[in-house]
N, C-alpha and C positions, 0 to 999 in steps of 0.2 A: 733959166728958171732957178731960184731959190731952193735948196734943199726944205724948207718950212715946206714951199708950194707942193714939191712933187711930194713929198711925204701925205699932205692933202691928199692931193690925187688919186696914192698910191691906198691911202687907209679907205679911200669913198669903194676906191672901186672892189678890193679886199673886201669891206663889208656887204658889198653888192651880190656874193658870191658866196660868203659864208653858209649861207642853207646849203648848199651841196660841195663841202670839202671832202672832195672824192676820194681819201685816205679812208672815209668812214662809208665808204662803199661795202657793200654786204662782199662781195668779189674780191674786193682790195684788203679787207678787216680777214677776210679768208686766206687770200695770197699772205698775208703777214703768218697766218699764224699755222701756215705748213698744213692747211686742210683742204690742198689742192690737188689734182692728180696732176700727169702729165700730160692727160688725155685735155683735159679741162686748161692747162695753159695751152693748149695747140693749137684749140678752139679758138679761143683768145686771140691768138695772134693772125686765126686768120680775119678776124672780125675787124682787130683793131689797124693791120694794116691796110683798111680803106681807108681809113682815117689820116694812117702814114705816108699814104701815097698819093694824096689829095692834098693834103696840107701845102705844099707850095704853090698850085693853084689859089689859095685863101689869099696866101700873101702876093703873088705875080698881080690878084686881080686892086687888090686894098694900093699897092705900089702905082700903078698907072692910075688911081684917079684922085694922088696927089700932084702936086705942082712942083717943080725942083725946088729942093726943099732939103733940108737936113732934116725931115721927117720922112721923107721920102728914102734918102739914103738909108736909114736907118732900120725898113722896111727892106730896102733891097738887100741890104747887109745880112737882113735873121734871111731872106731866100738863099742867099749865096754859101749859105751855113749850110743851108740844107739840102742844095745840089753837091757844094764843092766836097763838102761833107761826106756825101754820099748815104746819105740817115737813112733810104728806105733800104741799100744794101747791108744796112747795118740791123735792120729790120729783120729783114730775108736771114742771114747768120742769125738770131736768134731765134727764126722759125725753125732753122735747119738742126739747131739746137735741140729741139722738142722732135725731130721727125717729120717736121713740115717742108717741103721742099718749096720753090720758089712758084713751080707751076701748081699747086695745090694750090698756094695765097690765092692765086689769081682764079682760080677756078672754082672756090669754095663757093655756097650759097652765103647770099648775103641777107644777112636778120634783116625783119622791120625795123628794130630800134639802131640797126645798124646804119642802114640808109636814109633813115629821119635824123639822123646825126651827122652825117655829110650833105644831105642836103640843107640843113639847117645853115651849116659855116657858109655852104655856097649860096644862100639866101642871102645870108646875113652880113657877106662881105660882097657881094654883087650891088645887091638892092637897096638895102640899107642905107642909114648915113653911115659916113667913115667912119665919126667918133663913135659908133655901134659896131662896127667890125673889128676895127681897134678893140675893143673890148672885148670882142668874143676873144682875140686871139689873147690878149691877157690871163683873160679868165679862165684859160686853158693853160699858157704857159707859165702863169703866176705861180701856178701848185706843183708842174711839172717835176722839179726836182727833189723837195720832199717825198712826195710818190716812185718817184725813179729810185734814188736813193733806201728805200724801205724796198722795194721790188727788187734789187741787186741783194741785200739783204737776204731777201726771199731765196730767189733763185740757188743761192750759195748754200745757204742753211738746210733747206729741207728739201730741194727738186735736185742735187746734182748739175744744174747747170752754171759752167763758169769760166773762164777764158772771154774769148770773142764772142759768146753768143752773150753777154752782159755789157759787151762796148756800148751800145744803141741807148742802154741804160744809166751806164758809166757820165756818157758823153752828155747827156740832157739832166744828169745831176747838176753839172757845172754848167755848160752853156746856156741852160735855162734861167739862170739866175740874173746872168745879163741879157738876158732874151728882156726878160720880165720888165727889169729896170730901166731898159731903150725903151719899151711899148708905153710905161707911165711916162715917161719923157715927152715920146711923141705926141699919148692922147694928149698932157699941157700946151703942146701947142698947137694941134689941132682942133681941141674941146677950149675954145677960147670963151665961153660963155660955159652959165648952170646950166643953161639948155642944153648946150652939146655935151657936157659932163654929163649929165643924166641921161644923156642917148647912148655913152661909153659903160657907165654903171647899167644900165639894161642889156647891151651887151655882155658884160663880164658874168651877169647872172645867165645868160642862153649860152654863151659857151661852156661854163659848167655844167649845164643842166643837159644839154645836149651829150657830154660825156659820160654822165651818170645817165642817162638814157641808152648809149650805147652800154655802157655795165651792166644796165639791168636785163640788158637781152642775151646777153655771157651768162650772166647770172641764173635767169631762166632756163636758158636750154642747160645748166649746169644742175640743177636741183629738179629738173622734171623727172618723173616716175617714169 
């Protein structure tokens, strides 16, 4: 693929998403600006590690229903990040960070907005077309480091947390960025038509929106009376 084409690609699906750059999250515009407790990221973490612990099912399921493929590899490659990696123990270290210990993650109540947000990805990379799942997980990982990057910020500046419980953070600054730019790769060559590009861009807009959905239920149980 042509840097012009993936650049295409890359701006459609980018603008597919733009209503919900999760930086401008009411939770995230908070986390930046040190008006969080620590009670209030704990909560956090244990919401958003459904998300963190689910995520290689998104990709294990998007992976088996390509064809051997260097799109396929490519897919298998972001999973093998995220076992070999070990991202959800890196997760667990930044609960344990806050006070959260590994058996609380698991045993927290889980929000509505919580569970309509993993079920969403598991919709959406199950059922879906591919070039719609593919974008969700863009639409997700496209912002990922930006976010990460202001959140390690956070963490250091105004919460006291820093060492290994910001690896998790650290790690998806950078790795996300080539996350991002394999995913626009692949949708090129699996969004071989405007049809399937437009089913990848409807995606990258649900998997945003589905993360600002989980925010907004952080958010809520954050500012309830």
């Amino acid at each position: 693929m042509t840097g012009d084409a993936l650049d295409h690609i890359t701006q459609r699906l980018d603008r597919a998403s733009a209503g919900r750059r999760l930086l401008e999250h009411p939770f995230y515009r908070a986390w930046a600006a040190g008006e969080l407790t620590l009670d209030d990221l704990g909560f956090y973490s244990t919401q958003y590690w459904r998300q963190v612990e689910t995520f290689p099912t998104y990709l294990r399921r998007l992976a088996g229903r390509l064809p051997e493929s260097p799109a396929r590899k490519s897919i298998e490659g972001n999973l093998a990040d995220e076992i070999e990696g070990d991202h959800a123990g890196l997760w667990q270290t930044f609960a344990e960070g806050l006070g959260r210990s590994a058996s609380e993650l698991d045993g927290a109540d889980i929000e509505p907005e919580t569970a309509a947000c993993v079920d969403a990805f598991i919709e959406g990379t199950r059922d879906r077309s591919v070039a719609f799942g593919l974008g969700m997980i863009y639409g997700y990982e496209s912002q990922t480091p930006e976010v990460a990057a202001t959140k390690v910020e956070g963490l250091r500046s105004f919460y006291g947390v820093e060492d290994s419980a910001t690896d998790y953070f650290v790690l998806h600054g950078e790795l996300d960025v080539e996350h991002a730019h394999e995913l626009a790769e692949v949708i090129g060559e699996v969004a071989g038509d405007d049809q399937s590009l437009a089913e990848a861009e409807m995606g990258a807009r649900a998997g945003a929106e589905a993360i600002w959905g989980l925010l907004d239920g952080v958010e809520r149980v954050r500012t309830a009376v």
